[in-house]
C-alpha positions in Angstrom: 0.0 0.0 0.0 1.6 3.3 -0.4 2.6 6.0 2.1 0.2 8.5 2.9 1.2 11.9 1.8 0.1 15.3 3.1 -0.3 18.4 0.6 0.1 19.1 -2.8 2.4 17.2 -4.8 4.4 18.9 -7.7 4.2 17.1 -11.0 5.6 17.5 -14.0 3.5 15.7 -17.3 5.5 16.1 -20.6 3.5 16.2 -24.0 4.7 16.0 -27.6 4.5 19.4 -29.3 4.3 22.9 -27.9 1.2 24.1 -26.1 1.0 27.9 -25.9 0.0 30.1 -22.4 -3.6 30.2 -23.3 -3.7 26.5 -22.6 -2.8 27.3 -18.8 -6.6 27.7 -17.7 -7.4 24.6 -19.2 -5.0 22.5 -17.3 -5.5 24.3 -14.1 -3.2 26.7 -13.4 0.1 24.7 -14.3 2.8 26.1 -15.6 3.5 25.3 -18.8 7.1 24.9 -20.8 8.2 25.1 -24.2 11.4 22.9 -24.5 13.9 23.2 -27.4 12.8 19.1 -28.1 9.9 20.2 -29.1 8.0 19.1 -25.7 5.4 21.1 -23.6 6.2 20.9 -19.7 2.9 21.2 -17.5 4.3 21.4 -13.6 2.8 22.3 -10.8 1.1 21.0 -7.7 -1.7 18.3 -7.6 -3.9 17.9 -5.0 -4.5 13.8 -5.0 -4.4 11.1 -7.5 -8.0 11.9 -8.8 -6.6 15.4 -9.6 -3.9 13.8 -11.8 -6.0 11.6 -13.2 -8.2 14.2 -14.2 -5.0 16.4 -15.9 -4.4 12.8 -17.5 -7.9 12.7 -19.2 -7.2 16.5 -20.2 -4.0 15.3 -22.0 -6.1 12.7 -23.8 -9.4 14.8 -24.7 -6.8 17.5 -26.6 -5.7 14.2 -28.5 -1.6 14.8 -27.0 0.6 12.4 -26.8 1.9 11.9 -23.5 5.7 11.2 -22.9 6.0 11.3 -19.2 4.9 11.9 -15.6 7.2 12.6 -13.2 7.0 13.4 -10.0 9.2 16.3 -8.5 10.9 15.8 -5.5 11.6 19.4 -5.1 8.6 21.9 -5.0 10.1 24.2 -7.6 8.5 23.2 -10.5 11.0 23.7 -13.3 13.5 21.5 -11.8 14.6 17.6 -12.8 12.4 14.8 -11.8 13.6 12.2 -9.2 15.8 9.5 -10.6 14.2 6.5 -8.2 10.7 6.1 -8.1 9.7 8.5 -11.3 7.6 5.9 -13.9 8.2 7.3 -17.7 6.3 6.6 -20.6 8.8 5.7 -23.9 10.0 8.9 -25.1 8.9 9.3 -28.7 10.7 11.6 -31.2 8.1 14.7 -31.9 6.3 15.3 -35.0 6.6 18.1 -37.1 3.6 20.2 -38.0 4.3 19.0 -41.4 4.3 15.6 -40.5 0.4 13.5 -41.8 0.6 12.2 -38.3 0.2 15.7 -36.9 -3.3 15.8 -37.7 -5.8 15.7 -34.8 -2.1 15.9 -32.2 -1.6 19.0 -29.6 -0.7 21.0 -32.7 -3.7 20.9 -34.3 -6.4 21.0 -31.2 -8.8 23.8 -31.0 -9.0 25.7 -28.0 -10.1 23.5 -25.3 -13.9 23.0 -24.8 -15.1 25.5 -22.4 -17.5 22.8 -20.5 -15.0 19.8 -20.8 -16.8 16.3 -20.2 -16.6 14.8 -16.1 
């Protein structure tokens, strides 16, 4: 069974493709990253496991790929993930916009759904 943890946990979820800042609201305040590998970071504290599950389901009702979940050991959300204990996803290369897979990815979402499904 695992430990019981008091307050917020920081998580980081990495997604293939970049996400711009209007995305924040839709995934709850996080903080999100462009990286040069052409990844969007989304860290910040989440409350329980139904909370992450419910950024999860987010991830998957924009149609993103998802490349990882980590979870931070420090609270300062732009720093590395733990070595032990982190569970990663296989890192894919990213697509290009170019790219005929790119249709229905990240990249070519609309604007999140103002009254997502529950």
């Amino acid at each position: 069974m695992p430990a019981e943890h008091h307050g917020l946990e920081q998580y980081q979820l990495r997604i293939r493709g970049h996400l711009d800042s209007s995305w924040t609201d839709w995934f709850e305040g996080m903080a999100l990253t462009q990286e040069k590998d052409g990844t969007t970071s989304l860290c910040g504290p989440v409350l329980d496991q139904a909370a992450l599950h419910g950024l999860l389901a987010k991830v998957r009702d924009i149609g993103a790929t998802l490349i990882a979940v980590n979870l931070l050991e420090d609270p300062d959300p732009r720093t590395k993930p733990r070595k032990s204990g982190a569970r990663q996803a296989a890192a894919t290369p990213p697509i290009s916009p170019n790219d005929p897979a790119a249709e229905g990815s990240a990249e070519s979402a609309p604007h999140p759904n103002p009254h997502p499904r529950v």
